[in-house]
GUVOLUM-970680 format. One record per residue: residue in one letter; x, y, z of N, C-alpha, C in turn. Coordinates in steps of 0.001 Angstrom, whole numbers, plus 500000, padded with zeros to 6 digits. Atoms other than C-alpha are relative to their C-alpha. Layout:
aXYZXYZXYZ;...
END
This chain:
x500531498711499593786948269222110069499130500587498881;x501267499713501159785688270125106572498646499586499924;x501421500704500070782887267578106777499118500765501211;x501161499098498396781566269329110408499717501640499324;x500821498394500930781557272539108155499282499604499408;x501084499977501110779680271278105506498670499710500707;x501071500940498810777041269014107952499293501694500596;x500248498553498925777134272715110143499106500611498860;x500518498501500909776158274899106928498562499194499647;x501117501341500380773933271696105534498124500300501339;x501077500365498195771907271976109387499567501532500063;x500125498560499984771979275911109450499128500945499043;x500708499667501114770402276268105955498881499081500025;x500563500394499391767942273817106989498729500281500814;x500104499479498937766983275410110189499081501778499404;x500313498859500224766246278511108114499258500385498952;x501210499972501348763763277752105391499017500845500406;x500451499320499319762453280486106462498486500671498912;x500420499810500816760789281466102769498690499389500061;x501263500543500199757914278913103140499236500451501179;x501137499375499632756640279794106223499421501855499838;x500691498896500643756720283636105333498828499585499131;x501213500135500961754820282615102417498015499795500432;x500785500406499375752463280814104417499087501174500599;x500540498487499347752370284015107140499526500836498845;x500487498937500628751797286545104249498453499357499916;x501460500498500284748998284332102821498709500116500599;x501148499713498686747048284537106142499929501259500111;x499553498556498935747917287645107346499161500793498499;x500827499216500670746255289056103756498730500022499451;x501247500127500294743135287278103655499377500968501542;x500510499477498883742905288537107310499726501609499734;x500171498567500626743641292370106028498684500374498914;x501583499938501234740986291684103145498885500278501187;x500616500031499647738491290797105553499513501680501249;x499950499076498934739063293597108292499685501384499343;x500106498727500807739397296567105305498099499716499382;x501114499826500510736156295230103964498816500624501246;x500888499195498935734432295529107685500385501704500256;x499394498395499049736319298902108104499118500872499079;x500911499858500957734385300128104932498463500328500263;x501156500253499774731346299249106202499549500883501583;x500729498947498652731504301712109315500032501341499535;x500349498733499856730713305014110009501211501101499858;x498766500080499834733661307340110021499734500553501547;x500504499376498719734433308269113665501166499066500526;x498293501151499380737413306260116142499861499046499475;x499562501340499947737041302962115911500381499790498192;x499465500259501236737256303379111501501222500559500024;x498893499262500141740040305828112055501565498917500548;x499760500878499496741423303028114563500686499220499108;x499912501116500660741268300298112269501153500269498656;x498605499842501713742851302164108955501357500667500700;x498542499418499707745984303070111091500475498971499885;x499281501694500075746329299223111741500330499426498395;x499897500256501852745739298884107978500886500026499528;x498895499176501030748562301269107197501391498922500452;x498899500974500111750797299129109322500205498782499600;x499681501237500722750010295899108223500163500153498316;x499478499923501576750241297150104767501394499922499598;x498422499709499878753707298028105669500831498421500049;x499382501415499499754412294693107010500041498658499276;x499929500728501008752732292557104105500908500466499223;x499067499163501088755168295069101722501471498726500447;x498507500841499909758174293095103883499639498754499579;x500537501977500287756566289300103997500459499910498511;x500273500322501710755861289700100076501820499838499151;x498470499588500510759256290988099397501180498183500363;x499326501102499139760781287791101662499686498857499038;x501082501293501173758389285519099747500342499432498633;x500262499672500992758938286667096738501083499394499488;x498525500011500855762822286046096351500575499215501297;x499194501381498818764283282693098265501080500225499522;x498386500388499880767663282478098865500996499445500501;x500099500907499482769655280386100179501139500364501081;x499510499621499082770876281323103231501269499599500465;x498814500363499599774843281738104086500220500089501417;x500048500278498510775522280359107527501419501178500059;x499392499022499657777631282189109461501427499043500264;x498676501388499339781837281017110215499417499593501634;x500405500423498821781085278387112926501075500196501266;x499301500065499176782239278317116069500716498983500702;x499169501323499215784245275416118181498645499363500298;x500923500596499463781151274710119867498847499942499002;x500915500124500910778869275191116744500124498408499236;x499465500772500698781270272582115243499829498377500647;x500106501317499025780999270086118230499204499023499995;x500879501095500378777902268027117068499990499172498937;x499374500912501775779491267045113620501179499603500351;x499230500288499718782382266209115063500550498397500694;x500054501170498899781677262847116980501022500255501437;x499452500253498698784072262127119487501639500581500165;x498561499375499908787130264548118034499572501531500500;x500243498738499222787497268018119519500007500673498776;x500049498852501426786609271257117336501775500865499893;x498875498645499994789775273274119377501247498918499673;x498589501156500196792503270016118381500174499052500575;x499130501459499664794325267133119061500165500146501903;x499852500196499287795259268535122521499400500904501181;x500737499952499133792113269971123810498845500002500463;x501298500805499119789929267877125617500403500307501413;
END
């Protein structure tokens, strides 16, 4: 049973490398902000700039989380498994015991 925990946490931490693609997402997501603040710049003021720097404010908000995510990997503690979480590391013994199959 220990080994279907470890395999479980092993598969779960895995599953949740979640750090690289943030990284990835921020990366994009702030050349895209570069580009959009530089056109926003370049207009008039009037809706559509007013428009644009609201979106600004939230993706500013939103790179603030990514960066933060990015910034500091960790290594993610699975959660206690369940019977049925346990059931694919298990081969051909049951998670709930000896006497139920």
């Amino acid at each position: 049973m220990e080994e279907a925990r470890t395999a479980y946490a092993y598969t779960y931490r895995v599953k949740h490398l979640e750090q690289a693609e943030a990284w990835h997402q921020t990366k994009r997501l702030t050349e895209y902000v570069t580009a959009v603040r530089d056109h926003a710049t370049s207009l008039p003021p009037g809706q559509e700039r007013t428009e644009i720097e609201a979106w600004l404010a939230f993706t500013d908000a939103r790179l603030q989380h990514l960066t933060e995510s990015a910034a500091a990997p960790k290594l993610p503690t699975p959660p206690k498994p369940s019977g049925d979480d346990l059931k694919p590391f298990l081969g051909h013994w049951s998670p709930y015991g000896p006497r139920s199959y």
